[in-house]
C-alpha positions as CSV (number, residue, x, y, z in Angstrom):
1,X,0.0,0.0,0.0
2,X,1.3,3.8,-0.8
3,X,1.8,5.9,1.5
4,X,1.9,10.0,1.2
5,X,3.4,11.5,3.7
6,X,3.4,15.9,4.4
7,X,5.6,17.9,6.4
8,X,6.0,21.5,6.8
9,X,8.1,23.5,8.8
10,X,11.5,21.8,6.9
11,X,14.2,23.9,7.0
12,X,16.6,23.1,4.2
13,X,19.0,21.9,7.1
14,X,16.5,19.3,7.8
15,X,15.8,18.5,4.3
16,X,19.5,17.5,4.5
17,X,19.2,15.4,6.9
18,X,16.3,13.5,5.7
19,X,18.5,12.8,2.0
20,X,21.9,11.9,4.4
21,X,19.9,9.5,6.5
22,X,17.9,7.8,3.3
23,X,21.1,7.9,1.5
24,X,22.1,5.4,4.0
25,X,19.4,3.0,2.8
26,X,20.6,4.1,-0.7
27,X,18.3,5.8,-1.7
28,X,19.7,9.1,-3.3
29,X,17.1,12.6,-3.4
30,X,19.6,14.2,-5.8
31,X,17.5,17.5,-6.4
32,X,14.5,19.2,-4.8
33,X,12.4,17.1,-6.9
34,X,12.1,13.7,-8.3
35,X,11.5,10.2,-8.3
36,X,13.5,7.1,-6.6
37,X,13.8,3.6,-6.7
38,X,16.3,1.9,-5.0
39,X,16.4,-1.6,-3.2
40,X,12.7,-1.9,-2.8
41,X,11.4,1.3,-1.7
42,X,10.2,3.5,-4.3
43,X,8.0,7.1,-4.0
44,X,8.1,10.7,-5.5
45,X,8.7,13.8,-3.9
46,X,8.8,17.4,-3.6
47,X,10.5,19.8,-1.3
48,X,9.9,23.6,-1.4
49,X,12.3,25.3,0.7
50,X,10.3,28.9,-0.4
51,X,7.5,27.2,1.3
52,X,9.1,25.0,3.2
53,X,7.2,22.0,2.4
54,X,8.4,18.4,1.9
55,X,5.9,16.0,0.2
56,X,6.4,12.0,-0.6
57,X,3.7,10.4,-2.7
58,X,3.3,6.7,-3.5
59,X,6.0,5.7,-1.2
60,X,5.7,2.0,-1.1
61,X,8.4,0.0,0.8
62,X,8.9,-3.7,-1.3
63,X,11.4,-6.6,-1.5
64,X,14.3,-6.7,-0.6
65,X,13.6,-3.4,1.5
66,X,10.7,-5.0,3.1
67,X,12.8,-7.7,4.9
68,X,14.7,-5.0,7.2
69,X,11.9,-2.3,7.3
70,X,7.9,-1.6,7.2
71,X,6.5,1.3,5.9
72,X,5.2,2.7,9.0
73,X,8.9,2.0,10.6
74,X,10.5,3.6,7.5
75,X,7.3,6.5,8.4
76,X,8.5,6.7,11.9
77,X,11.9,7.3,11.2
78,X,11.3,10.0,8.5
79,X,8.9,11.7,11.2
80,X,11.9,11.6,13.9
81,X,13.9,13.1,12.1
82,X,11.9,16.0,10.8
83,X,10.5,17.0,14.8
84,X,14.2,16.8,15.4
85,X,14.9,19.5,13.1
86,X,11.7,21.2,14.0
87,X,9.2,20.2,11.5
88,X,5.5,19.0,11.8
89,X,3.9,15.9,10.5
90,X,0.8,16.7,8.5
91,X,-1.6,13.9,8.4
């Protein structure tokens, strides 16, 4: 199942973050816009730092990604580390 996930408040400095901590699961946010699909988990997104806005659409977490972690964990995580850096979950 897809998730979308929202979250406003992000500071470029967390937006950083965010694409150091996924890079660790290899998956690589290159630009401020885009597409990936690497090792199972696949999604769009779009960050605005004008508005400073961050949106994921169709973010679905598959094999082999799905062995190690769920998409609400992979949620969790992503949610941790934007209320670290002082963004808010929008749901």
């Amino acid at each position: 199942m897809a998730m979308t996930l929202r979250y406003e408040g992000v500071k470029p400095e967390a937006f950083e973050q965010l694409r150091a901590k996924l890079k660790t699961y290899g998956i690589d946010l290159s630009n401020q816009q885009g597409s990936f699909n690497e090792k199972g988990v696949s999604g769009t997104y779009n960050y605005s730092p004008e508005a400073e806005q961050l949106n994921l659409d169709d973010l679905k977490v598959g094999f082999p990604a799905s062995m190690m972690i769920s998409a609400d964990k992979l949620q969790q995580r992503m949610d941790e580390i934007m209320v670290q850096h002082g963004a808010r979950p929008q749901r």
